[in-house]
C-alpha positions in Angstrom: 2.4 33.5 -0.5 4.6 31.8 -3.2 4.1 28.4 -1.0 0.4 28.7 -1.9 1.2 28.7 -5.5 -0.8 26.0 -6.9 -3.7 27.1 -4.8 -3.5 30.7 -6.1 -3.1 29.6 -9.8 -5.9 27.3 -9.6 -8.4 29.0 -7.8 -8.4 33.0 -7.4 -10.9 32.7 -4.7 -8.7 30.7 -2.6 -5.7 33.3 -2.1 -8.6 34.4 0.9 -10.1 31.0 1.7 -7.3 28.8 1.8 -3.9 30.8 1.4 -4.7 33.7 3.6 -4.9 31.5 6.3 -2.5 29.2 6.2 0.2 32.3 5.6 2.4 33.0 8.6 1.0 35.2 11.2 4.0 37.2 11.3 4.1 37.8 7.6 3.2 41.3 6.1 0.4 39.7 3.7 -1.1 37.7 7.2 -0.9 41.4 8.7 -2.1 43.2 6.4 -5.0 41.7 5.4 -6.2 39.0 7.5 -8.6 41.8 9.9 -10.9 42.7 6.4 -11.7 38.9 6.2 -14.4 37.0 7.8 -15.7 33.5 7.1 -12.3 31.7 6.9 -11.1 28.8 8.9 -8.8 29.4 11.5 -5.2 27.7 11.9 -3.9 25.9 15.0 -0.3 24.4 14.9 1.7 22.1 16.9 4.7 21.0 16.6 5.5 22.7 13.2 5.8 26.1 11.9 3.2 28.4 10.3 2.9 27.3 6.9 5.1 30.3 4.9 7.7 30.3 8.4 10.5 28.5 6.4 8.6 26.5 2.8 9.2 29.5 0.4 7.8 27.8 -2.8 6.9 24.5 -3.8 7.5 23.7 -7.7 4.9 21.7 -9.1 5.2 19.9 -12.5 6.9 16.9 -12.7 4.6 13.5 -13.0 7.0 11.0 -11.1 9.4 11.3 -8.1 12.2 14.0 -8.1 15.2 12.3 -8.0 18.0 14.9 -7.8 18.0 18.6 -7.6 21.1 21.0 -8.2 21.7 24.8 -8.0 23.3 26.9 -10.8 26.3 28.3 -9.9 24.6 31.6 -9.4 22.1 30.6 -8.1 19.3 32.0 -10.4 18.2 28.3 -11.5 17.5 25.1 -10.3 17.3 21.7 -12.2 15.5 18.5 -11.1 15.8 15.4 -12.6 12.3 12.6 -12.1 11.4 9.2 -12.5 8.7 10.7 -15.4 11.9 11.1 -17.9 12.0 14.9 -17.7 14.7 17.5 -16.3 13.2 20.6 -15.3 14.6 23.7 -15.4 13.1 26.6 -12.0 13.9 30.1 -11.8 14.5 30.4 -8.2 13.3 33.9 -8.2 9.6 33.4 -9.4 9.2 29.2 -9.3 8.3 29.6 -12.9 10.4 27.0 -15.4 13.4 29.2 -17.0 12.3 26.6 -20.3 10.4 23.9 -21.7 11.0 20.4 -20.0 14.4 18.6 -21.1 13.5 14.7 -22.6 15.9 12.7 -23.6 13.4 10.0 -24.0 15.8 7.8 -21.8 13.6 6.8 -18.9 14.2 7.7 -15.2 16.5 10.5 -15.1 18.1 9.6 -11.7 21.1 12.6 -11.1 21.6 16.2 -12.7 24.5 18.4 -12.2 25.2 21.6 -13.3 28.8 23.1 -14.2 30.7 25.2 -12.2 31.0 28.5 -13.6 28.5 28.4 -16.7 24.9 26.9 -17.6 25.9 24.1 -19.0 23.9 20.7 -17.4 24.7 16.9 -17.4 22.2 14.1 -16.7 22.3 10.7 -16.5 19.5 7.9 -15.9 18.1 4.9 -17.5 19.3 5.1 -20.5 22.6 4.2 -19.9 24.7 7.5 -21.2 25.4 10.8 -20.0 23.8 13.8 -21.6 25.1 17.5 -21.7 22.9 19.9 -22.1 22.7 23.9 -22.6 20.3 25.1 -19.4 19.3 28.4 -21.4 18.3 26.9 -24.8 17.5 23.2 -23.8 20.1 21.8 -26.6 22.4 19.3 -26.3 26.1 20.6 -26.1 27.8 16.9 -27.0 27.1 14.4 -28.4 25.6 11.6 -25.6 28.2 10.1 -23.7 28.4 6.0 -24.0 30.2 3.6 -22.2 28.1 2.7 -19.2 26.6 -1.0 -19.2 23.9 0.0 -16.5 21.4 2.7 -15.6 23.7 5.9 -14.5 23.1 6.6 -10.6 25.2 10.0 -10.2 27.1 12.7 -12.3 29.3 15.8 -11.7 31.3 18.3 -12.8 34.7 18.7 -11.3 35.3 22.2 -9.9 37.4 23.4 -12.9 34.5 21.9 -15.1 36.9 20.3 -17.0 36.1 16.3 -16.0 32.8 14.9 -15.8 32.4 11.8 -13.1 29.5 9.1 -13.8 28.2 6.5 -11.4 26.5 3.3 -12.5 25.0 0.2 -12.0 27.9 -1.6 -13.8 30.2 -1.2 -10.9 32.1 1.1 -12.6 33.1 5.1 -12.2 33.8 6.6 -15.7 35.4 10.2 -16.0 34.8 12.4 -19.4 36.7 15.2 -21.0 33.9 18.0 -20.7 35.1 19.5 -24.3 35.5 16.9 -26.3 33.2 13.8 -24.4 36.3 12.0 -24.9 36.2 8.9 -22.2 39.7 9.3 -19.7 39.9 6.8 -17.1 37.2 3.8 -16.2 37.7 3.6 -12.1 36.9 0.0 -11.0 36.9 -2.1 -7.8 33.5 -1.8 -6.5 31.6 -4.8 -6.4 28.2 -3.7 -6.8 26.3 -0.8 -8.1 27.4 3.2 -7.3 25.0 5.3 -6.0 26.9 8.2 -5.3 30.0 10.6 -6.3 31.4 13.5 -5.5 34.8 16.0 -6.4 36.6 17.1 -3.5 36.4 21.1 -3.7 39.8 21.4 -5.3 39.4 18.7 -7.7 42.1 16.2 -6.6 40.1 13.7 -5.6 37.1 11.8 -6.7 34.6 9.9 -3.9 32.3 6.9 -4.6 29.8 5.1 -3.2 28.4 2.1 -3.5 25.5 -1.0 -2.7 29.1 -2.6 -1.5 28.6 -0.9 1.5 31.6 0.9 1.1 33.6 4.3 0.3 36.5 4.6 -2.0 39.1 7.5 -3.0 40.1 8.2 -6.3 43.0 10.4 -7.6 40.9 12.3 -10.3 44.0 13.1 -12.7 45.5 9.8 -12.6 42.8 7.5 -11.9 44.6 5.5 -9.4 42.8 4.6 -6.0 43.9 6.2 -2.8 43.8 4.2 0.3 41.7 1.3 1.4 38.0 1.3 0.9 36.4 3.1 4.1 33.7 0.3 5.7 32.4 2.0 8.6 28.9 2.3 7.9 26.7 -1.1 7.8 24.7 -1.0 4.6 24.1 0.0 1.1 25.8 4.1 0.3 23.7 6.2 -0.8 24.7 9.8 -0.5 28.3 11.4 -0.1 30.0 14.7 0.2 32.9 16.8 0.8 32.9 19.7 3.5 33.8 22.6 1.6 37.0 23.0 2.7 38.2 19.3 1.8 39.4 18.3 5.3 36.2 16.0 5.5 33.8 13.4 4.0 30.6 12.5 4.6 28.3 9.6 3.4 24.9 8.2 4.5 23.8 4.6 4.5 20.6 3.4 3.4 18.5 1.5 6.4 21.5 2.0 9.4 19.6 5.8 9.4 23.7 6.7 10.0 26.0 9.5 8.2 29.4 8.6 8.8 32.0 11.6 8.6 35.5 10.5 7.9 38.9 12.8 7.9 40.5 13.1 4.5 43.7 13.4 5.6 43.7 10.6 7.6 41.2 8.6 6.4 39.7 7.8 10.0 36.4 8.1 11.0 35.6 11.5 12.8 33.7 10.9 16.6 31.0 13.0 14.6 28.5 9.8 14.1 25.0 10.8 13.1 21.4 8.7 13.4 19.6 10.1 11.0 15.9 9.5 11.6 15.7 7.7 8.2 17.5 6.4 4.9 20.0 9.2 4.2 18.8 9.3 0.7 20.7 12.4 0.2 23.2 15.3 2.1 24.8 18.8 1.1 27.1 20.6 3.6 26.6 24.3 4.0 28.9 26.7 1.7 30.4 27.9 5.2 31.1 24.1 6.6 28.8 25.0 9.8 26.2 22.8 8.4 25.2 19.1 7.3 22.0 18.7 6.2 20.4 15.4 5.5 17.4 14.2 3.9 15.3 11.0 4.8 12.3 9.2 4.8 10.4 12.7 4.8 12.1 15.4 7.5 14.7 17.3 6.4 17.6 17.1 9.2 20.5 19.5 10.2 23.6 18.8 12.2 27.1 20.3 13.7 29.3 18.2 11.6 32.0 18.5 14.6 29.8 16.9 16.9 27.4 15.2 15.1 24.4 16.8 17.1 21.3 18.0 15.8 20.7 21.4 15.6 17.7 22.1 17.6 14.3 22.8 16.0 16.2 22.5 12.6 14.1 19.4 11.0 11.9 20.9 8.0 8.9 18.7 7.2 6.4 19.1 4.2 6.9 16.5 1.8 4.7 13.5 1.8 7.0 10.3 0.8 10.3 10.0 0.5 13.0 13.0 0.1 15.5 11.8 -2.8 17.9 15.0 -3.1 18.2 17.6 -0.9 21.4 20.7 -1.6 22.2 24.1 -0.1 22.1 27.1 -2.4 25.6 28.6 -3.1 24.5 31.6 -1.3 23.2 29.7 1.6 20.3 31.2 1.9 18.0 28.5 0.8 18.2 24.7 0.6 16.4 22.9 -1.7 14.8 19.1 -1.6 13.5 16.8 -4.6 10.9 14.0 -3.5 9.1 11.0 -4.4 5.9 13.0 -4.5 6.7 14.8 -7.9 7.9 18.3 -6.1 10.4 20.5 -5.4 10.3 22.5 -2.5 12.8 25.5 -1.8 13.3 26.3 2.0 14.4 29.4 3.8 17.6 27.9 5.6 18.2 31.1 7.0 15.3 31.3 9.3 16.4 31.7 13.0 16.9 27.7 14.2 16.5 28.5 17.8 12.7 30.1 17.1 11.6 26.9 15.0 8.8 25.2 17.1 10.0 21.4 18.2 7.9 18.6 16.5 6.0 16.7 19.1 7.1 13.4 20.1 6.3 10.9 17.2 7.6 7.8 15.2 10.3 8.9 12.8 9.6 6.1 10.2 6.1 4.3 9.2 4.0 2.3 11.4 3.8 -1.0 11.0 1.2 -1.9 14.1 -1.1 -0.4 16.7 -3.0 -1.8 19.7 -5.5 -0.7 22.7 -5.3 -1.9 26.3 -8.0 -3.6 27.4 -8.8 -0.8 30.2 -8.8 1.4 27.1 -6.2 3.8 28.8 -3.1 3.7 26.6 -1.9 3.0 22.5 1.1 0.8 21.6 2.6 1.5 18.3 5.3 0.0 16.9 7.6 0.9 13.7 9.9 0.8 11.0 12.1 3.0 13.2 13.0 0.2 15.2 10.9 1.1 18.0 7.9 0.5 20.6 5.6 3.7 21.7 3.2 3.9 24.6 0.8 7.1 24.3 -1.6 8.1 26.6 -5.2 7.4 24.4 -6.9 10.5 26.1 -3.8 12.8 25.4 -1.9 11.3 22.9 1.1 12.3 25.1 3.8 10.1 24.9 3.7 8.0 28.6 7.4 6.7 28.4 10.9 7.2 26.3 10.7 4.9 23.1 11.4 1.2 23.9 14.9 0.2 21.9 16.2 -3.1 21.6 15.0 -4.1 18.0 17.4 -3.9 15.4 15.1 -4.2 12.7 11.6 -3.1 11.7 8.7 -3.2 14.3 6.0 -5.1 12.3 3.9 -6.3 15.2 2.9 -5.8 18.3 0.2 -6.9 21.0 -0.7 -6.0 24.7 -1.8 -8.8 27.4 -5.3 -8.8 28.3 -4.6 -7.7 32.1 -2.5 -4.9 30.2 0.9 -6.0 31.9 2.7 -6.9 28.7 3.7 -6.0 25.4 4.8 -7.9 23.0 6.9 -7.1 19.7 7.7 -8.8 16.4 10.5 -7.3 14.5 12.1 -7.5 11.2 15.3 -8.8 13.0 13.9 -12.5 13.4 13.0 -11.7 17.3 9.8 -11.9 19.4 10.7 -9.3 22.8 8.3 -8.6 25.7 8.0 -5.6 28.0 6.7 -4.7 30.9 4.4 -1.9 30.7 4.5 -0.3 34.1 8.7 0.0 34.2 9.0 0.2 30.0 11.8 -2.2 30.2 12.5 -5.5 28.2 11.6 -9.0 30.2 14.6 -10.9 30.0 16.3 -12.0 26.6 14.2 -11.6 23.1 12.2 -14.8 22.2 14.4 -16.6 19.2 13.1 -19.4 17.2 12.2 -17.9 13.9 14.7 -18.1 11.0 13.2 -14.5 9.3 11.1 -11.5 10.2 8.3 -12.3 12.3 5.5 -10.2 11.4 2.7 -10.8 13.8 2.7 -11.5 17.6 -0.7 -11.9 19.5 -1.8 -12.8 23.0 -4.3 -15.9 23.8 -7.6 -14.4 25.7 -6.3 -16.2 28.9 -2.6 -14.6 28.8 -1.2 -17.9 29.3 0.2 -17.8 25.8 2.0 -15.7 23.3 1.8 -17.0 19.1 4.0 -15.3 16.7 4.1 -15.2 12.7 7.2 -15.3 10.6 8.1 -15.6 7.0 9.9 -18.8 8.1 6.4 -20.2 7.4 6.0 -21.1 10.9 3.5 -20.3 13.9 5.7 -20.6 17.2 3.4 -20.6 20.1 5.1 -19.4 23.5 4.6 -20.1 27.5 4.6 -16.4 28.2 5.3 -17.9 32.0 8.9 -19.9 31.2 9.5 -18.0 27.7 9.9 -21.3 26.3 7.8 -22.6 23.5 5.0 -24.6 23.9 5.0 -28.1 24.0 2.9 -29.4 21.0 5.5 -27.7 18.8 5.5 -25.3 15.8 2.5 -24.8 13.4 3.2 -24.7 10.3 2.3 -23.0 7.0 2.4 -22.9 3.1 3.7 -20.0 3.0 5.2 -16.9 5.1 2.8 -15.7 8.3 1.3 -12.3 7.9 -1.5 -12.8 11.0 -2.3 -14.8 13.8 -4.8 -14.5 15.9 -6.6 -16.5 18.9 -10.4 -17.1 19.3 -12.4 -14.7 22.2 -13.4 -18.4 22.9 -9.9 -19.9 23.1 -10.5 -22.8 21.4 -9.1 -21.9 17.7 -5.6 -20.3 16.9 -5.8 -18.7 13.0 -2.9 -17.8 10.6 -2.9 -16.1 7.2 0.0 -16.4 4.8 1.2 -15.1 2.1 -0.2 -17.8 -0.3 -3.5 -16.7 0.2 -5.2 -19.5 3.3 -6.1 -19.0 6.6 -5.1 -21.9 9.3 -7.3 -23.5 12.1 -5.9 -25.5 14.2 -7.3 -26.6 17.6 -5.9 -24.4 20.5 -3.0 -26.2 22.1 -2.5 -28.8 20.0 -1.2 -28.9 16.4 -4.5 -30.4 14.9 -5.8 -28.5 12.7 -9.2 -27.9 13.1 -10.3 -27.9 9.8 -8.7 -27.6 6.0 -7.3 -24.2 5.2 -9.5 -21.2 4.0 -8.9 -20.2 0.7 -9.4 -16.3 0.8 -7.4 -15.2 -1.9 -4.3 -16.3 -4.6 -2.2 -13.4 -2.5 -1.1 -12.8 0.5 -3.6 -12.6 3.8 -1.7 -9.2 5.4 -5.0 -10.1 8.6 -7.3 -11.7 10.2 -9.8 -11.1 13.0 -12.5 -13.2 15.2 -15.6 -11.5 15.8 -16.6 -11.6 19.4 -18.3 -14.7 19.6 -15.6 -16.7 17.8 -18.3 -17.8 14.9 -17.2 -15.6 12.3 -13.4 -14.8 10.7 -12.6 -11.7 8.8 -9.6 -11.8 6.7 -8.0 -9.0 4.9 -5.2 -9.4 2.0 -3.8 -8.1 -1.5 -6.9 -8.8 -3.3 -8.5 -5.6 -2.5 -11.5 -7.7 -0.2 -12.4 -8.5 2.9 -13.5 -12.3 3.2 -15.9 -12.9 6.1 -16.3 -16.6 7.3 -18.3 -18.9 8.9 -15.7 -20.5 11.2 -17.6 -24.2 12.0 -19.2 -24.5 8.3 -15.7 -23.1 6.3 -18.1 -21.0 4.1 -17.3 -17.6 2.9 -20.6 -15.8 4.0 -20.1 -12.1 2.0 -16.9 -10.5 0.2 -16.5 -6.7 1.3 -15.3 -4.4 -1.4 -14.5 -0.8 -2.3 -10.7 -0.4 -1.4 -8.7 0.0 -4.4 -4.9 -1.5 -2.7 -4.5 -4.2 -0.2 -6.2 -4.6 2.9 -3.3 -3.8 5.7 -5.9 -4.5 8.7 -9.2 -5.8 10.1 -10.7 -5.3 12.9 -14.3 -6.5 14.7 -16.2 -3.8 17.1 -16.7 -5.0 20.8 -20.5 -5.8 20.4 -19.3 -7.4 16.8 -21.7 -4.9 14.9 -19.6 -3.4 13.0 -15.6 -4.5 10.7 -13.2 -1.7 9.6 -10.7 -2.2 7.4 -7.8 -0.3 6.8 -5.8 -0.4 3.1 -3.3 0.6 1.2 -5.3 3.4 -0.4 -5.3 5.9 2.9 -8.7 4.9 3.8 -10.9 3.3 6.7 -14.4 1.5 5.7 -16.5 1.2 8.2 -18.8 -1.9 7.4 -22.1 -3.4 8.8 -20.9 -6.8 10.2 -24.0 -8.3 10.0 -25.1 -7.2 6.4 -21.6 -6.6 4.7 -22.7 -2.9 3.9 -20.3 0.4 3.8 -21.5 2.8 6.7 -18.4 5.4 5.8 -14.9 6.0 4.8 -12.8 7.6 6.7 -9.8 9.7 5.0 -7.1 11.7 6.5 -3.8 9.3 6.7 -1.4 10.7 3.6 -0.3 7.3 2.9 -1.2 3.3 3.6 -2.6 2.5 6.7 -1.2 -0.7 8.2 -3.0 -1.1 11.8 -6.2 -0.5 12.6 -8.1 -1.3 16.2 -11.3 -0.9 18.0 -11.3 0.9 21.6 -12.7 -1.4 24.4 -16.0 0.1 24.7 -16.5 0.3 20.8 -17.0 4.3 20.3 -13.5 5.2 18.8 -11.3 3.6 16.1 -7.5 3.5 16.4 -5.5 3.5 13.2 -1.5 4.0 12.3 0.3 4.3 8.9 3.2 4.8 7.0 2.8 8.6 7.0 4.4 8.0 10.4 0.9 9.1 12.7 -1.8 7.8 15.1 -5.2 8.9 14.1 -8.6 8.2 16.5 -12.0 8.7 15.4 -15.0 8.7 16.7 -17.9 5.9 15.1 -20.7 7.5 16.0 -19.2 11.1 13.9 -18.2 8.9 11.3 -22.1 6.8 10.8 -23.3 10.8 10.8 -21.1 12.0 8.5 -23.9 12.4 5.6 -26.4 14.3 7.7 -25.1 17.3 9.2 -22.2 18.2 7.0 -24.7 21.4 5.8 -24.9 23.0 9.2 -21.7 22.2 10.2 -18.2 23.1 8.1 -15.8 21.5 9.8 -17.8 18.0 9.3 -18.3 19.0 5.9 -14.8 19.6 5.0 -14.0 16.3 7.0 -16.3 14.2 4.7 -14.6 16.2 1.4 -12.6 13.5 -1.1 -8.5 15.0 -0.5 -7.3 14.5 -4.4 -3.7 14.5 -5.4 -3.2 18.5 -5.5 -3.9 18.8 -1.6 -7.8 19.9 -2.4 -10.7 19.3 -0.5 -13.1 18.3 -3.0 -17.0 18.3 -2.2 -19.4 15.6 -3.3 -20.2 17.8 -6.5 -16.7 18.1 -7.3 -16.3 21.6 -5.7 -12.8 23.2 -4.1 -13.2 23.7 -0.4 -10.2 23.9 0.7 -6.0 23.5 -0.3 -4.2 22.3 2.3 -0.3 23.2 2.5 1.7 20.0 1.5 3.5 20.0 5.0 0.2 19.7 6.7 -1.5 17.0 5.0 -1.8 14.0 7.3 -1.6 16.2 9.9 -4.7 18.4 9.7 -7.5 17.4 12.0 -10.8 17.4 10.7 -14.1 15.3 11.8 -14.8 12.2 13.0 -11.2 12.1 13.6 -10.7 13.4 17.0 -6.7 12.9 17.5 -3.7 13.0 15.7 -0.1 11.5 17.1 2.5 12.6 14.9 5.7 15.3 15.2 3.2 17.9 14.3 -0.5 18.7 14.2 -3.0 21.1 12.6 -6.4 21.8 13.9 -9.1 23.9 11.8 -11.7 26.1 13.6 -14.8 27.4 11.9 -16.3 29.9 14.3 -18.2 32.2 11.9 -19.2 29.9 9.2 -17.2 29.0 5.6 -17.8 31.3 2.8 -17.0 29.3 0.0 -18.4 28.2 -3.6 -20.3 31.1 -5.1 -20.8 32.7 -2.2 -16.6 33.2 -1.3 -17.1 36.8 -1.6 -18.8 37.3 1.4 -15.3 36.4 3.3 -13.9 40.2 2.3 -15.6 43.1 5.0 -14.4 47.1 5.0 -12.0 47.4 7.5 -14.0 50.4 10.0 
């Protein structure tokens, strides 16, 4: 139950409603007690393991993203450095903090280290020096160390503890007597800011890192450089480390999604290439060598560093955003991870790979864009992961092996009205097309734009195919040649965010990133009247109702703009998100708009009066795509928590009225805050859910989740919750 922690500590009540049955089924507290309760919601899971199977504590305290995490040398305590200034001191044992919070009023603290064989701790961050600290009293040991002329990426000890190594923004690696904070060598030749550095285990050499996109060797007694700078990996480093026996070296890049292994005695690359399944933010090889664990955009990742394969059913999910730091314990038992969402969590890495439940088939980085066939029979999704998706929409099986050819971002993509073809916009300057029945590309990608296009969308008549860039341009394509259209290119003030074509035909729109929405007469380059104002931001989309008279537009201003297309007027302003709109969208019978923000939510909005009908909340972070189902009764949305939700319109416009005779709706209409509660309309706690399933928890009106896992809540007997929570515990006969 130490996962539960916060839930516990908060709320007494909740060990039974929300702990008790979140805990593993085939833990001894799940045993033991779960037969004298009654009244609690029951726990479905796909994809994932129970919550308590391999999360053994989540450490709650800091109030900005963990940066860095790092084991004692025993063991017994853990340190994280975060963006709120702070280094925090765990005891491993209970979760508790061994101390009070170390400040050294600096700013971000960005790496933390401890030393080798005693408690002494280094830090370094915004401010530019290097701080040693006492871990058992919380004072400093020397005086700060100063020489860096940028913020401080990365510090270590060297195995002895004798040298401390500093990374920086200034290019430079610095090494420290640990005794006397006397400066010894200043290491230069990269030509852009270190992110990361690491001792080989016996202390000869020093590794660095860099936005260079390189790798360099350093003798760490003499300072001089060993070797060429090692260039195999295609962007910025951001993580390195040796094996623990020395013979190899490992960094990640940060948007290839590769770890490249490289052997130190030779300095050539190892065939042991690894795709990561996002930004290798951070990686820590097992005590025993067996093991390379990497952390990206939220999944935890384990590979055979010989091979470079993944080890099956090893990916440990839980956080939601990024994972900055992730490290074995020496004992390697445990591995723990440091995230952008302010915890650290501490995982059994001991737990029996081969028994781990697989994650369901699912984007590996956020979506960018979803769309619904016409026949209303299958999803598109397209993402950050480089890739296309087709899912089934009754299922939400995956119909086909991802669609690769991109070698940048998904950010758009559209189906053809007779449901033949997709189309994708990507990140890499390219517009591509696929056939849907065979899943393979149509010939060569569709070039033209000079930057990212953002935005492809079909005309009603699938004769033609427009696409948005941030070239500023509107390319409009014969989808029958592949060749663009003859009336030329359409241009804008600014970068395209949306296009879009009238039901009608007669008008193609575009929104930019200055804030206007284009009309210009369809096939032609006449504009077909002056530009809409919506906004001084950018228009992120834009969407014709049905009959083509009215234009919804969606952008950083927090509002959705509805227009009168003939007249130019601005009939109502929708507002109530708090972030950007991402994505509008008009119902079939054009009574009703959703919206989709950056602030996790739907609206649901009367078209015809500009009034909010619901909100719909589940997504754990910005939703970027939202669409309407053919026949109008369920809402498709995608979002950078990486999953597909549906929901169902009618549930949603009934929310208010039957949550009291019904749990499930009532917990699906609660307010999620920031700690993982449920929160009721007077502020009550229904319900904590587990960190690693929020996002993933299916609740009413939504009615499907696509994502590597899902958890689905049953209420047979009724809730017992509020005052009456009591009623949950019955004598075992």
């Amino acid at each position: 139950m130490a996962s539960s922690h916060t839930a516990i500590s908060t709320s007494a009540p909740h060990i039974y409603i929300s702990a008790l049955p979140f805990a593993a089924k085939d833990s001894l507290i799940y045993q033991d007690f779960a037969s004298f309760c009654t009244g609690i919601v029951s726990v479905v899971t796909f994809g994932i393991d129970r919550h308590g199977g391999r999360l053994v504590a989540t450490l709650i305290g800091h109030e900005g993203g963990v940066n860095s995490v790092t084991y004692s040398y025993d063991g017994r305590l853990l340190a994280s450095g975060s963006e709120d200034g702070t280094i925090r001191i765990w005891e491993t044992r209970t979760g508790e903090e061994a101390i009070a919070p170390l400040n050294s009023n600096d700013g971000h603290v960005f790496s933390v280290a401890f030393s080798p064989s005693d408690l002494r701790l280094i830090s370094g961050g915004a401010g530019e020096v290097v701080h040693v600290w006492n871990a058992s009293t919380g004072h400093a040991v020397l005086p700060p160390l100063r020489g860096h002329s940028g913020w401080i990426r990365s510090v270590g000890f060297s195995p002895h503890g004798r040298l401390i190594a500093s990374g920086s923004d200034d290019k430079t690696v610095r090494l420290w007597d640990s005794e006397t904070a006397v400066q010894v060598f200043v290491l230069t030749g990269h030509t852009d800011g270190i992110n990361a550095i690491t001792f080989s285990p016996d202390g000869q050499l020093l590794a660095s890192g860099a936005d260079d996109k390189t790798v360099r060797l350093w003798k760490s007694e003499t300072g001089e450089r060993v070797g060429n700078p090692l260039i195999d990996l295609e962007d910025k480093i951001m993580s390195i480390g040796f094996s623990p026996n020395g013979k190899w070296l490992a960094a990640g890049s940060e948007s290839s999604y590769q770890v490249r292994i490289w052997d130190v005695a030779t300095l050539q690359p190892t065939p042991a290439l690894i795709n990561n399944q996002g930004t290798a933010a951070s990686l820590s090889f097992s005590p025993d060598g067996s093991r390379l664990v990497t952390a990206g955009r939220r999944n935890i990742q384990s590979w055979d560093p010989r091979t470079g394969r993944e080890l099956p059913g090893s990916s440990l999910a839980g956080h939601s955003d990024w994972i900055n730091s992730v490290i074995f314990s020496p004992d390697r038992l445990f591995i723990a991870s440091g995230s952008k969402d302010h915890t650290v969590r501490i995982w059994d890495a001991a737990s029996g790979v081969e028994e781990a439940a697989e994650p369901l088939p699912a984007h590996s980085d956020a979506l960018s864009a979803v769309a619904v066939s016409s026949a209303g029979t299958f999803i598109v999704s397209g993402s950050q992961d480089h890739s296309v998706r087709i899912w089934d929409i009754s299922t939400g099986e995956a119909k086909s092996q991802p669609l690769l050819g991109h070698t940048g971002g998904v950010l758009g993509v559209a189906i053809s009205p007779d449901g033949r073809l997709i189309a994708s916009a990507s990140a890499d300057h390219s517009v591509r097309l696929w056939d849907v029945q065979t899943c393979e590309p149509i010939g060569e990608p569709l070039l033209g734009h000079d930057n990212q296009v953002h935005v492809v969308s079909f005309s009603p008549d699938a004769r033609w195919l427009a696409s948005g860039s941030d070239d500023k341009t509107t390319h409009v394509w014969d989808i029958a040649t592949r060749q663009a259209a003859p009336f030329g290119v359409l241009r804008c003030a600014g970068g395209v965010l949306a296009v879009e074509f009238s039901p009608d035909e007669r008008i193609i729109a575009a929104g930019d990133d200055t804030g206007r929405v284009y009309l210009w007469q369809s096939g032609t380059s006449k504009q077909a009247r002056a530009p809409l104002r919506a906004s001084s931001s950018r228009i992120w989309s834009i969407t014709f109702s049905p009959d083509s008279k009215r234009l919804a537009s969606g952008g950083d201003d927090f509002t959705v703009c509805v227009w009168d297309v003939v007249a130019g007027n601005r009939i109502f302003e929708l507002k109530g998100h708090d972030q950007a709109i991402r994505s509008v969208a008009y119902s079939p019978d054009g009574l009703y708009l959703v919206s989709a923000s950056g602030d996790k939510s739907l609206r649901l909005w009367d078209a015809k009066e500009g009034i909010i009908l619901a909100t719909l909340l589940g997504h754990s972070e910005w939703v970027q795509s939202v669409a309407f189902t053919p026949d109008g009764r369920s809402i498709i949305s995608g979002g950078e928590d990486t999953t597909i939700h549906a929901w169902d319109v009618a549930a949603a416009l009934s929310m208010g009225s039957n949550t009291e005779n019904d749990p499930l709706a009532r917990l699906g209409s609660a307010i999620p805050n920031e700690e993982g509660w449920l929160v009721g309309t007077s502020g009550e706690l229904l319900l904590w859910l587990p960190g690693d399933y929020r996002g993933y928890t299916l609740l009413p009106p939504c009615t499907m989740i696509i994502g590597s896992h899902r958890v689905v809540l049953g209420a047979d007997e009724g809730l017992h919750w509020g005052e009456n929570w009591t009623a949950c515990w019955r004598n075992r006969v």
